[in-house]
matplotlib code that plots the C-alpha trace (Angstrom):
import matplotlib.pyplot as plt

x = [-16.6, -16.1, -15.2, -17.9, -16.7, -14.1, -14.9, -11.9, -10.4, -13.0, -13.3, -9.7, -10.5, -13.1, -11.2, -8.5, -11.3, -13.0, -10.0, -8.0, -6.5, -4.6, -4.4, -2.0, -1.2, 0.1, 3.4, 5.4, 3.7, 6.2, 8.4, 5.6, 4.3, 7.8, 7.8, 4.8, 6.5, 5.9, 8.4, 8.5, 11.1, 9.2, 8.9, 5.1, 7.1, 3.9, 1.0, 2.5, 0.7, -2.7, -2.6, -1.1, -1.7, -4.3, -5.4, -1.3, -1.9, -5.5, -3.3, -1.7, -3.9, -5.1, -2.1, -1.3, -5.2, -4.4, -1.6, -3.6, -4.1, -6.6, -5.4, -4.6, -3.0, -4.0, -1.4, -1.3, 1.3, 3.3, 0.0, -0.5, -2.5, 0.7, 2.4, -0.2, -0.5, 2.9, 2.4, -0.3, -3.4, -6.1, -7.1, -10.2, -8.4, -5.9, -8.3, -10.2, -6.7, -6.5, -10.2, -9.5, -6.8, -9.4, -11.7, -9.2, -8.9, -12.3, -12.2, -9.9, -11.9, -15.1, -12.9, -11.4, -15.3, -16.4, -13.8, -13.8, -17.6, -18.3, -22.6, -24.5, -28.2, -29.9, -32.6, -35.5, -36.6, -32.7, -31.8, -28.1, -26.0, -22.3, -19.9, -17.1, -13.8, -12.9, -10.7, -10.1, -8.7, -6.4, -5.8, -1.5, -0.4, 3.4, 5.3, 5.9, 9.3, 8.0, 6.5, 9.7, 11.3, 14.5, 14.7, 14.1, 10.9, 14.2, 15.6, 12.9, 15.1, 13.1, 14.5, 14.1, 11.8, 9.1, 7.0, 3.6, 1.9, 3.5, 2.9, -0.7, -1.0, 0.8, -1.1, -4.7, -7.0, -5.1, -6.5, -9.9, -10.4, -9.0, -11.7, -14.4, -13.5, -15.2, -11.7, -11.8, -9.0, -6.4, -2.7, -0.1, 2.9, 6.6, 6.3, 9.8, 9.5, 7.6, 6.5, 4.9, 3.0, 1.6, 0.2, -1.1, -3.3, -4.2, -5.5, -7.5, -8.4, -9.8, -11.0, -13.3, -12.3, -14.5, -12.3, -10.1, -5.8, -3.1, 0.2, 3.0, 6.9, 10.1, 13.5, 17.0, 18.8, 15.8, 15.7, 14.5, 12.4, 14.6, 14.8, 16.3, 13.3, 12.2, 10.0, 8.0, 7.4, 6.3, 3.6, 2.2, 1.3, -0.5, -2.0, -3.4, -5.3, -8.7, -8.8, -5.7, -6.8, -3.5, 0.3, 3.1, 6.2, 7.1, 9.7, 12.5, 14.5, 13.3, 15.9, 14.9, 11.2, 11.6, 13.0, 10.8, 7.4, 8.5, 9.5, 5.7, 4.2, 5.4, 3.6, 0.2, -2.5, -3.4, -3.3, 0.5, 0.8, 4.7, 5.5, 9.3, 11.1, 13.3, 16.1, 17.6, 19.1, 17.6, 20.7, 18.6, 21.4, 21.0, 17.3, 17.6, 18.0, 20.8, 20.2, 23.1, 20.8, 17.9, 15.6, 14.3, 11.0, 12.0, 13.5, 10.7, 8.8, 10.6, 10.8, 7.2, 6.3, 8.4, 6.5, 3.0, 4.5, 5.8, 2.0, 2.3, -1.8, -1.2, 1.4, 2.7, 5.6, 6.8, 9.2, 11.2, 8.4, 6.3, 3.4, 5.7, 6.4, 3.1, 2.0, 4.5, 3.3, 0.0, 1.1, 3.0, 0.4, -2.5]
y = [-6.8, -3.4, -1.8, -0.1, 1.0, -0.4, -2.1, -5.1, -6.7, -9.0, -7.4, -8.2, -11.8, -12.6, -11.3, -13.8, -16.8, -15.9, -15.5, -19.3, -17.9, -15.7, -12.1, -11.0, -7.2, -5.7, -5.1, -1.3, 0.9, 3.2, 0.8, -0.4, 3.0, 3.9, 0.7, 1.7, 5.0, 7.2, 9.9, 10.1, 12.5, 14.7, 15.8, 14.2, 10.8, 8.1, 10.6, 13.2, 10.1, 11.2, 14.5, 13.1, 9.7, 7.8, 5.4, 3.9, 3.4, 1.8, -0.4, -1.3, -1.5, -4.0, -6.0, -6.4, -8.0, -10.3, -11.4, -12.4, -9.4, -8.9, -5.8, -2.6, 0.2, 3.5, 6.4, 8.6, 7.6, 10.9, 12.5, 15.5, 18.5, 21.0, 18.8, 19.4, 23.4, 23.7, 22.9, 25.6, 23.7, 24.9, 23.4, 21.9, 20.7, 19.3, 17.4, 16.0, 14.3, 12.3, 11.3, 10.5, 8.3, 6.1, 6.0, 4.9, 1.9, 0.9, 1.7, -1.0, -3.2, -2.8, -3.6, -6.6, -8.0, -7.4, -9.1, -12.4, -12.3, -15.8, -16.3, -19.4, -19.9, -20.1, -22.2, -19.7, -18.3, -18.8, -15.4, -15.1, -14.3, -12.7, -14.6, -11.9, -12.6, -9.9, -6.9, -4.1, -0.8, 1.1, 4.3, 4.7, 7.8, 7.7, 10.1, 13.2, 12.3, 11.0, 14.4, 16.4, 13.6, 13.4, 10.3, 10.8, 8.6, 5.9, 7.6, 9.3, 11.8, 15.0, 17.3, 18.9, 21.5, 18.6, 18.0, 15.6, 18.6, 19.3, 16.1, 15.8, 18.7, 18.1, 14.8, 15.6, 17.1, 14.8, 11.7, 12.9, 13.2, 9.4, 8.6, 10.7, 9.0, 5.6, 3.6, 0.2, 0.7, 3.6, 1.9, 4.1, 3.1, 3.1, 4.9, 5.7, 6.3, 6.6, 9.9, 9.3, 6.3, 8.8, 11.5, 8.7, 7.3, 10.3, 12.1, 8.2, 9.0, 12.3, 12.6, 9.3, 8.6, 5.6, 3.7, 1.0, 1.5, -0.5, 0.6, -0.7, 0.0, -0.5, -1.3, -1.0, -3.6, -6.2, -4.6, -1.9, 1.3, 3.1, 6.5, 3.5, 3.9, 0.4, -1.2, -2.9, 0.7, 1.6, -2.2, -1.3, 2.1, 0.7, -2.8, 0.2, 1.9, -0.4, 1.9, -0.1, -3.5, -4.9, -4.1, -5.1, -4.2, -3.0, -1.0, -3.8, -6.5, -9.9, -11.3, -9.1, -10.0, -13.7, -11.8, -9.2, -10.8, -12.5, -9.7, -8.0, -11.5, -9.9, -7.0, -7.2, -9.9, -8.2, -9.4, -8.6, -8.1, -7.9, -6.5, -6.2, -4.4, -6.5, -6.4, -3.1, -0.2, 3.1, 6.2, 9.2, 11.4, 9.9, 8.9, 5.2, 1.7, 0.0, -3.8, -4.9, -7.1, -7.7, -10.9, -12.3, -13.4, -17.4, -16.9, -14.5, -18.1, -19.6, -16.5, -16.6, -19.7, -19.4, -16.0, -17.5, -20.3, -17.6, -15.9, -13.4, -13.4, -10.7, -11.2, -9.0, -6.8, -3.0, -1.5, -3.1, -5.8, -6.3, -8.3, -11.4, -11.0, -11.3, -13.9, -16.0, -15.0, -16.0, -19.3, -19.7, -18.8, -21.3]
z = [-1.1, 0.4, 4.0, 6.0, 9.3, 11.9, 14.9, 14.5, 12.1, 11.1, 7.7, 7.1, 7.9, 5.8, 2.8, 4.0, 4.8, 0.5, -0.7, 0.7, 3.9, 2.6, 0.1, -2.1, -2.5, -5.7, -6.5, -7.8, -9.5, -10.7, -12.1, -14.5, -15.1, -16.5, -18.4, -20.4, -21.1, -18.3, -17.6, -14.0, -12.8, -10.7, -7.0, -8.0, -8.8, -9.6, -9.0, -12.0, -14.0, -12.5, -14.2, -17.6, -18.1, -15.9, -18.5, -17.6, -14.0, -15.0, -17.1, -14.3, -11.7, -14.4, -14.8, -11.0, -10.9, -14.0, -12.3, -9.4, -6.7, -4.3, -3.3, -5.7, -4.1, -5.4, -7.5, -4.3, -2.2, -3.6, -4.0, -1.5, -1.6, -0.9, -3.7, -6.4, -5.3, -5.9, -9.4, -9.6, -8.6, -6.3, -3.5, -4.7, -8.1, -5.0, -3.9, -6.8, -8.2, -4.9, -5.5, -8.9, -7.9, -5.8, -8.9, -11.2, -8.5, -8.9, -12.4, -13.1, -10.3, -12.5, -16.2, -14.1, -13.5, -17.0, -18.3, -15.9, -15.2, -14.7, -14.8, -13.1, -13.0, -9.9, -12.1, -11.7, -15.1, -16.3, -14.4, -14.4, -11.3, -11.2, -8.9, -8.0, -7.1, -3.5, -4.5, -2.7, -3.6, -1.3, -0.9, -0.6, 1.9, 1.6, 4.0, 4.6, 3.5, -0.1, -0.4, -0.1, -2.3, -1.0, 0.0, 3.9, 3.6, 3.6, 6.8, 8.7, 9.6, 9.6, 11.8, 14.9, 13.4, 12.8, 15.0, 15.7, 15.0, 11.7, 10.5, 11.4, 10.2, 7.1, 6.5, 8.0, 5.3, 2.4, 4.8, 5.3, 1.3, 0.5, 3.2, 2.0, -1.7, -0.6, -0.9, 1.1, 3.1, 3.5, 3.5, 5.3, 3.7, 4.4, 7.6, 8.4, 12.0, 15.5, 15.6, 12.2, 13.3, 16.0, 13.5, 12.0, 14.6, 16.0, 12.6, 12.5, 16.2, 16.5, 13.0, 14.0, 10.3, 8.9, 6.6, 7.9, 7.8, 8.0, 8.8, 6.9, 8.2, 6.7, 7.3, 6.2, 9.0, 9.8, 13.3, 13.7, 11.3, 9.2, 11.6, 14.4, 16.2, 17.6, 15.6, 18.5, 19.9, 16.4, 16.0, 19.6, 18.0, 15.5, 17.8, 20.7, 17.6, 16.8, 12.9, 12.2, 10.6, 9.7, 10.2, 8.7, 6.7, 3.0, 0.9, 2.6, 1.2, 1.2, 3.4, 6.5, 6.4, 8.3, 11.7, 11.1, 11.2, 13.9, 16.0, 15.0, 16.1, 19.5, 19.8, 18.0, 16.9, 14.1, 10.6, 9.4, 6.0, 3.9, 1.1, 0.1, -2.7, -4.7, -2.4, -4.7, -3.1, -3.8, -4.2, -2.8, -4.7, -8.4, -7.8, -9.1, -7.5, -7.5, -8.9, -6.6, -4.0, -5.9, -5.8, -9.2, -8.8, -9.3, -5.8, -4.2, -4.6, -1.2, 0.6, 0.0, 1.6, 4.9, 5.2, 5.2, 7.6, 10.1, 9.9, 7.4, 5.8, 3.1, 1.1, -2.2, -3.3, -3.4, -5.8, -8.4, -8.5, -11.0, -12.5, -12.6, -9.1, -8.4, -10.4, -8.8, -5.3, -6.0, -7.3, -4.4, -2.2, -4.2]

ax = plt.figure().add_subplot(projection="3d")
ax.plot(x, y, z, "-o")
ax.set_aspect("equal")
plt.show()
């Protein structure tokens, strides 16, 4: 099942009618890529692995569908054109590393149907015929904070020198390639505050681009995005734009989630969609999390529940989770 253009979110929905009423979404990337030995200390942080090891995030991408995804998010969310020139690439070589990260999605998509193809015959000369099980690839744009990695994708404090303009500027020509690469969906994740919402739509707006979005916040006190900004003011952004499919929350601990869908139930019909970290703190400074808070994934399971009974449809986890995670989701979801 793929995308084709946005007029509603009715695409959305019939994922979530195929797939039981509800989706799950994969869980951290980076944490498993590091787990199969991937050195990730880099301003590039997950998408250094597109230039050095893609057959790990493949692996991955694999292991989050084993455990029961329906929805891979691609290696680019620290993947930006002026990131990869900095490193000495062209603009064009720029360019064909975000694609690749979109092809490694369906990659994995097409190893995950050759492996689990199940055949029936429709009785007419024995031919055989593939039922498929719905995934979707995503293409991940993280902040313009997760490009200067500093840890101000977990403030959204910028500065008065940046403005809507230098943001959709900043974020304009990476968004057109993820659309141009055929991904079913692009997922703007962790947006840190209100002005970046607004670049957002806008670029979605006047670019008239094609592929559906959703807009994922996050949150640091279950109130409001991490900047302060008012997360309502920050849903309605995203509910006034008809590109945006689904909105929701990530990148936040588990125990803010309940208030939080409620308080987007408020603002917008859309779909809403969570996926928490493990409830860790991240330390900007020494560039680690801090397993002070966290969640095991035994106890994800009733977090998990009330969030589908408060309307949350897509359902999966950010960093620090993990296959497990996930699996345990799903089961909680089924």
């Amino acid at each position: 099942m793929a995308f084709g253009t946005v007029e509603s979110s009715l695409e959305i929905r019939e994922l979530l009618r195929d797939s039981g009423g509800f989706a799950v979404i994969d869980g951290g990337l980076a944490t498993e890529l590091e787990r199969k030995g991937a050195d990730l200390n880099d301003p590039l942080w997950s998408a250094k692995c597109l230039i050095s090891t893609p057959n790990l995030i493949r692996e991955v991408h694999l292991d989050y569908l084993e455990a029961g995804a329906n929805i891979i998010t691609t290696a680019s969310y620290q993947a930006t054109i002026q990131g990869f020139e900095a490193k000495g690439f062209s603009r064009e070589e720029s360019e064909a590393l975000l694609k690749k990260s979109v092809e490694i999605g369906f990659e994995a998509r097409d190893l995950y149907y050759e492996r689990h193809a199940e055949c029936l015959s429709d009785g007419i000369e024995n031919e055989k015929i593939s039922k498929k099980r719905a995934i979707l690839v995503a293409a991940s744009v993280g902040s313009y904070g997760a490009y200067l990695a500093d840890g101000s994708e977990y403030d959204g404090n910028y500065g008065d020198a940046v403005t809507l303009d230098t943001l959709k500027e900043f974020h304009r020509r990476r968004v057109q390639v993820l659309a141009e690469s055929g991904a079913d969906l692009i997922a703007f994740e962790t947006i840190p505050n209100k002005l970046e919402a607004q670049a957002y739509r806008e670029i979605l707006e006047e670019d008239n681009i094609k592929t559906p979005a959703w807009f994922s916040f996050n949150s640091k006190d279950g109130i409001n995005v991490v900047s302060g900004d008012s997360l309502l003011e920050c849903v309605a952004i995203a509910d006034r734009c008809k590109k945006v499919l689904a909105v929701g929350i990530n990148c936040t601990p588990p125990r803010f989630i309940h208030g939080l869908i409620l308080s987007i139930q408020k603002v917008t019909t859309k779909p809403i969609l969570v996926y928490p970290n493990s409830g860790e703190t991240y330390d900007p400074d020494q560039k680690e999390w801090i397993p002070s808070t966290g969640v095991s994934d035994e106890d994800f399971v009733p977090y998990v529940c009330k969030w589908r009974e408060d309307g949350a449809l897509l359902i999966g986890g950010c960093c620090r989770t993990t296959p497990t995670t996930i699996k345990a989701i799903y089961k909680a979801l089924s």
